[in-house]
Structure formats: structure tokens, C-alpha cells
C-alpha positions in Angstrom: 32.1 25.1 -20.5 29.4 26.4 -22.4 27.5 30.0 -20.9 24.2 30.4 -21.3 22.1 33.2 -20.8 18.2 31.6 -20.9 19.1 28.0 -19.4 20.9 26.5 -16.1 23.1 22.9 -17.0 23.5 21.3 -13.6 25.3 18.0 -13.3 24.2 15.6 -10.3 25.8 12.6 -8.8 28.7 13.3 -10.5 27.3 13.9 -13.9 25.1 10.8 -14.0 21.9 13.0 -13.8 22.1 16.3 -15.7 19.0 18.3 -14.7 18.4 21.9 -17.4 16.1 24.8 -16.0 14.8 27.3 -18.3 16.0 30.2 -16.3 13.3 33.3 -17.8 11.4 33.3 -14.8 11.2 37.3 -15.0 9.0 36.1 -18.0 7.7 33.0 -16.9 10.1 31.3 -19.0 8.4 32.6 -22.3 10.5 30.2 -25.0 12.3 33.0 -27.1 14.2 32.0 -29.7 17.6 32.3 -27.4 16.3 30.3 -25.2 15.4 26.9 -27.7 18.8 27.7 -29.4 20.4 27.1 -25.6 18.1 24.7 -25.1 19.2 22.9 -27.9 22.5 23.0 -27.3 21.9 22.0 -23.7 20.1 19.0 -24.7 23.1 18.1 -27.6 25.7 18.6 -24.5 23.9 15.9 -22.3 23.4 13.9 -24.8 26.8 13.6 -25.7 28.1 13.3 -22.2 28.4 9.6 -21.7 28.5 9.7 -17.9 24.6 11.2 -18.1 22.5 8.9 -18.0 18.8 10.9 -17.2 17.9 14.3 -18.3 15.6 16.4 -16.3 13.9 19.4 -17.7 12.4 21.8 -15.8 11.6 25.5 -15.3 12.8 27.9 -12.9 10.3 30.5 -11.3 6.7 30.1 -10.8 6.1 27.6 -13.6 7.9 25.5 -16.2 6.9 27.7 -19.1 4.1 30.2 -20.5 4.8 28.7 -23.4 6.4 30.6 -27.0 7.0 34.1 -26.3 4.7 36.2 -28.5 6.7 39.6 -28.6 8.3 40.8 -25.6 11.3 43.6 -26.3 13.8 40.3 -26.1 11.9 38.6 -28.9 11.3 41.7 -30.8 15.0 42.2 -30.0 15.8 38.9 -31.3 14.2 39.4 -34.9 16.5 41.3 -35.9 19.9 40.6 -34.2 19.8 36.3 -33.9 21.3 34.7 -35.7 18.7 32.5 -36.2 17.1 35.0 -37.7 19.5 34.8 -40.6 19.6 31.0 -41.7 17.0 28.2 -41.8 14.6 29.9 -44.4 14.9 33.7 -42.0 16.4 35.4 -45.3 13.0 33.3 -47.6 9.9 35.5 -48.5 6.1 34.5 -47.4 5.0 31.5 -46.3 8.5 29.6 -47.3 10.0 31.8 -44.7 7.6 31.2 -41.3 7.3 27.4 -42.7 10.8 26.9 -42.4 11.5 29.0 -39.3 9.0 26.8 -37.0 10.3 23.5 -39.3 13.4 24.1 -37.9 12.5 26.0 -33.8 9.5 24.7 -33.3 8.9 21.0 -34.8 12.1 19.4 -35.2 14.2 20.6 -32.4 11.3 19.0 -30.7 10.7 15.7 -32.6 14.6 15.7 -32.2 14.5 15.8 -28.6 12.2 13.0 -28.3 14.9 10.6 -29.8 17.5 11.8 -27.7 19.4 8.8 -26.8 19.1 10.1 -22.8 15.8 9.1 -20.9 14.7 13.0 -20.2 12.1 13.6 -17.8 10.0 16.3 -17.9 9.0 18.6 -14.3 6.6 20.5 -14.6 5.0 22.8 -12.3 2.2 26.2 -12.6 0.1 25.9 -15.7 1.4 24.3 -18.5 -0.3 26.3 -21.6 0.9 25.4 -25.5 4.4 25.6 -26.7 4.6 24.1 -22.7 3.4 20.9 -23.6 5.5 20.2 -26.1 8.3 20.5 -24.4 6.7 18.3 -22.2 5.9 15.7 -24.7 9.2 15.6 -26.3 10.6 13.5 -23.1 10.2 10.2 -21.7 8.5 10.3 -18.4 6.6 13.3 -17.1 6.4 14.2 -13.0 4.8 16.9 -12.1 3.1 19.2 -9.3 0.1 18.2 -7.5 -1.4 21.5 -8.6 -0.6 21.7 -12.4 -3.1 21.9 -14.9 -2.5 21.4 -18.9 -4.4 23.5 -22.0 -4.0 24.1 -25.3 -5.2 28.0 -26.0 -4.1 28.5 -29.5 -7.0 27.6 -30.9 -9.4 29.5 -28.6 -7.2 32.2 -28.6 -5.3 32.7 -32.0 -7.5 30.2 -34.8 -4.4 27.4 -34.7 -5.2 24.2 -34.9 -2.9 23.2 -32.6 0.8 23.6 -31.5 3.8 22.8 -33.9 4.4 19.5 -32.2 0.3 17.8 -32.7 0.8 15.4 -30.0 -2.5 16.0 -28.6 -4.0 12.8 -29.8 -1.8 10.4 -29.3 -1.2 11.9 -25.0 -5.0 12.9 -24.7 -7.0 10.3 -26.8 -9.0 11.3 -29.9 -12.1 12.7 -28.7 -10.8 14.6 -25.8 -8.3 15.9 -27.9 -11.1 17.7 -30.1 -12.9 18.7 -27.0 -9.8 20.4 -25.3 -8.2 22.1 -28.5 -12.0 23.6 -29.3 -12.9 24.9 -25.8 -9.5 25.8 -24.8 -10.6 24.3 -21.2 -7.7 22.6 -19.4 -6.9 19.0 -17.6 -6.1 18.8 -14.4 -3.1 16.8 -13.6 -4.8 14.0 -11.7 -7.0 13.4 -15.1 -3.9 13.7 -16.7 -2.0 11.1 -14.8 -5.2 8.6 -15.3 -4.6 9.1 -19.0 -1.3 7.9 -18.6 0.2 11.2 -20.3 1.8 11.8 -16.1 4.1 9.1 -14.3 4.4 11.0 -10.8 2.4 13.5 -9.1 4.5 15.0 -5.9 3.4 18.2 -3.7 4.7 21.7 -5.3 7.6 22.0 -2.5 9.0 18.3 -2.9 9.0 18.3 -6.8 12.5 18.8 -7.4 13.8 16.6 -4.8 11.4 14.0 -5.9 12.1 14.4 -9.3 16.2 13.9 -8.7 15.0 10.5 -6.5 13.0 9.1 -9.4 16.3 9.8 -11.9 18.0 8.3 -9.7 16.2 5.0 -10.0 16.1 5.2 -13.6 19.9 6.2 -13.7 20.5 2.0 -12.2 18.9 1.0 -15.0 22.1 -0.5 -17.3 22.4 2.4 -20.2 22.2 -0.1 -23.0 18.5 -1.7 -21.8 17.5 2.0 -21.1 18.0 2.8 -24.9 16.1 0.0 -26.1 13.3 0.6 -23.7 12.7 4.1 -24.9 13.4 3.7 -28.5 11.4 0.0 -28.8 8.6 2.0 -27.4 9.0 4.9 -29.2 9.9 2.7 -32.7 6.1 0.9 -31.8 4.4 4.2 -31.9 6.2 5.3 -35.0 4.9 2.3 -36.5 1.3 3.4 -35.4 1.7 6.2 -37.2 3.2 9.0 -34.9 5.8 10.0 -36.8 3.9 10.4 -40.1 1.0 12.0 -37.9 3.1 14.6 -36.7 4.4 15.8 -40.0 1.0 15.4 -41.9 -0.4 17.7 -38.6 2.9 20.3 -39.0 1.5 20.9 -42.8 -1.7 21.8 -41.5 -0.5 24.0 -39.3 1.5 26.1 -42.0 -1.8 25.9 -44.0 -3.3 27.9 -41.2 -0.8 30.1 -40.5 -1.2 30.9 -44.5 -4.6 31.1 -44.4 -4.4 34.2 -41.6 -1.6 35.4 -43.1 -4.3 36.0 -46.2 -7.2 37.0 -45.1 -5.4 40.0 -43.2 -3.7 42.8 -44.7 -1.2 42.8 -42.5 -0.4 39.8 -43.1 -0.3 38.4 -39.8 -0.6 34.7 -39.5 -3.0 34.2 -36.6 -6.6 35.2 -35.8 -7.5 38.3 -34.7 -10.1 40.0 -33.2 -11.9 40.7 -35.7 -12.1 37.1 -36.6 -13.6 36.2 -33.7 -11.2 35.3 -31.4 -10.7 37.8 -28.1 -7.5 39.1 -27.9 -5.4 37.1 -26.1 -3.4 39.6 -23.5 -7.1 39.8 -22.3 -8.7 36.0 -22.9 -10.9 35.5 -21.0 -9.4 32.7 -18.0 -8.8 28.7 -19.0 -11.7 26.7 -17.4 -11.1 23.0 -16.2 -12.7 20.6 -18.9 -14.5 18.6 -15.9 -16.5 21.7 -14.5 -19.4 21.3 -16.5 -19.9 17.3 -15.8 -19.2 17.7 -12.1 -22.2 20.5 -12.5 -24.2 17.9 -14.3 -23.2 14.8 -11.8 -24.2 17.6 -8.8 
């Protein structure tokens, strides 16, 4: 069997529920570029398995993820002995190079995951900050802790537009979309299950449990309708323009990377202080989006 070193592959009820833990809790389970290669490859495993039937993905440690790690010594590590590193545009110049890199990490390992003929199911618990969600987004059905809350920070905090993955529209709405991705401020997970972007909300110490029960209704479900749920679903919202959304929105993304990336002279391809943006070991703390209207309502 395959070992891996970032991610745990547990098979339950005999293999017909495969649940996958990041397993970086030292570093809040900081997505390095080991761990979405393992990831990867965990999610390709399952999804070959014919006896699974539901994949859970979930996070070990005090949350599900901090989101993509942005230069520990394992990531700096990682630049120059990966693999990775090496192929898929790594050995390209400028903005071919980074365009290619998060083509291939960041945006279609996730797009991929979304189609993965598996119903996944996302468990989340802590914060869920950036690179988070989109793990998140990329499955089926998402439960989560009573006491999770959900932000996007890159733009408040390093001048993107957005994650790799622009599903913000589409799982937020339009409008709130703007409001959350230019104030940084975050949804609480109540507001997010009335938004229909969360199926189940369970208490902090019976997620997992819960989690396994609500596979294992989904796993009764005969395989063959299962497919055709998720992917008549997910075919309707390609033909609303989803897919072509995402890859118009992972342009624009490059296109701000570059335009960091020129305005610096070090070439670094996100905002920095001196654009305006606090550094972000020392943002300032994610405020709840409601705070303001329940001060207004008061």
C-alpha cells in the first residue's frame, strides 16, 4: 500500500467509505506541495477502488486547513528537492513558469477532484481561510463544525483577487461574494448553511462520528444513481457557465500575480506592504461579515 507522509487513507465498513485526513497538524495542515501531490494520489486511489463508494476529507489537528503554506522550512525545502518542482512548467521562466505550476497544483487538481466519480464529503472544522475553501468546494456535500467560520484573506491580505479555484460566486452569491473577497470579513457557518454552500452542521466533538453516519447513508444509495446525481448536477452548472467561469477567473488570477510580479523588483507576485496591504504574519484578525448589521439592527 501506498505511504504517505502529509495524509492518513482510512478505509471504513470494509472499504465502502474511505475517509483522508490531512495529517500537518504541527502546521495546521498548511497545503505544501507534498501534501496535494499525496493528496492527489489519495483521491486517484479511492477513486479507483470500486468497493468505495463515499469519500470524506478532512483535517487532523485543530482545523481542516490554514490554507497554502506560504514558506515554512518544508515548503522552502520543497522548492528545490520536489519533484514537482521539476515538471509541469517548474523548469519555464516568468510568468509561464508560476502560470503553469498553480494550472497544474492549485486549479486543476482541484477542478479534477470535483468530477471525481466518488460522492466526497468535505469535514471541516477551525477556521476555514483560502486555499481551505477550495478544498472544500471541490466535494459534493459539505458538514461541518458548529463553530466554523469561512473567509477569503488574499485579497485583504496579499492584492489577489481571489483563490485559484474562483468558486466564490457560484457558493456565496454575487454580491456577497464582492463584499467578502473586499473586506476580508468571514461567514459564519450557520449563514453559510442558509446559503446552501453547508449540508450539516454537528457540535465540534461529534463531527467525525457524524460525518461517518451521514456516509453511511449516502453509501445505500445504488453507485450507478449516485453518479448521475452528482454529475447531472454538476453537468447543469457547467452548462450555467461554471466551468468556463472558473477558467476565465484562473486567467485573472495569473494576470494579478503578473501584475505584482511587475511592479516589484523583486519580483514577487503578491502585494506588499508597501502596496498597501499589512503584512500578513501580522493582519490584523478576520471580522464576521454580520457584525456591522447586527450593530445597525441593535
Amino acid at each position: 500500500m501506498p505511504e504517505y507522509q502529509y495524509v492518513t487513507y482510512e478505509e471504513i465498513d470494509d472499504g465502502r467509505i474511505v475517509r483522508i485526513l490531512l495529517n500537518r497538524p504541527e502546521a495546521r495542515n498548511a497545503q505544501n506541495r507534498g501534501m496535494l501531490v499525496e493528496l492527489d494520489a489519495a483521491f486517484l486511489r479511492a477513486e479507483a477502488d470500486d468497493e468505495a463508494r463515499v469519500v470524506i476529507l478532512g483535517g487532523a489537528g485543530p482545523m481542516f486547513t490554514s490554507g497554502h503554506d506560504l514558506g515554512s522550512k518544508v515548503s522552502v525545502d520543497e522548492y528545490a528537492e520536489h519533484q514537482s518542482w521539476k515538471e509541469n512548467g517548474g523548469t519555464r521562466k516568468g510568468a509561464e513558469r508560476l502560470m503553469l505550476q498553480e494550472w497544474h497544483h492549485y486549479f486543476h487538481n482541484t477542478r479534477r477532484w470535483r468530477d471525481l466519480r466518488k460522492i466526497t464529503i468535505a469535514q471541516a472544522h477551525g477556521p476555514v481561510y483560502a486555499a481551505g475553501l477550495m478544498l472544500m468546494w471541490a466535494c459534493d456535500l459539505i458538514v461541518a463544525a458548529d463553530d466554523v467560520v469561512f473567509a477569503d484573506v488574499v485579497g485583504t491580505r496579499l492584492g489577489m483577487c481571489g483563490v485559484e479555484y474562483f468558486g466564490h460566486p457560484w457558493e456565496f452569491g454575487p454580491r456577497k461574494a464582492k463584499e467578502l473577497l473586499l473586506t476580508g470579513d468571514s461567514l459564519s457557518v450557520d449563514e453559510a448553511h442558509q446559503l446552501g454552500m453547508v449540508s450539516k452542521v454537528f457540535p465540534p466533538d461529534e463531527l467525525a462520528e457524524r460525518t461517518v453516519e451521514f456516509a453511511r447513508r449516502i453509501a445505500e444509495q445504488p453507485t450507478m444513481s449516485a453518479l448521475l446525481i452528482k454529475e447531472a448536477v454538476n453537468q447543469t452548472v457547467d452548462n450555467m457557465g461554471f466551468y468556463n467561469s472558473l477558467n476565465a477567473c484562473f486567467t485573472l488570477h495569473e494576470l494579478n500575480h503578473s501584475h505584482w510580479a511587475q511592479v516589484h523588483e523583486n519580483g514577487y507576485p503578491v502585494a506588499l506592504e508597501e502596496d498597501g496591504i499589512p503584512n500578513w504574519k501580522q493582519a490584523p484578525p478576520v471580522l464576521p461579515a454580520v457584525k456591522d448589521q447586527v450593530k445597525a439592527e441593535g
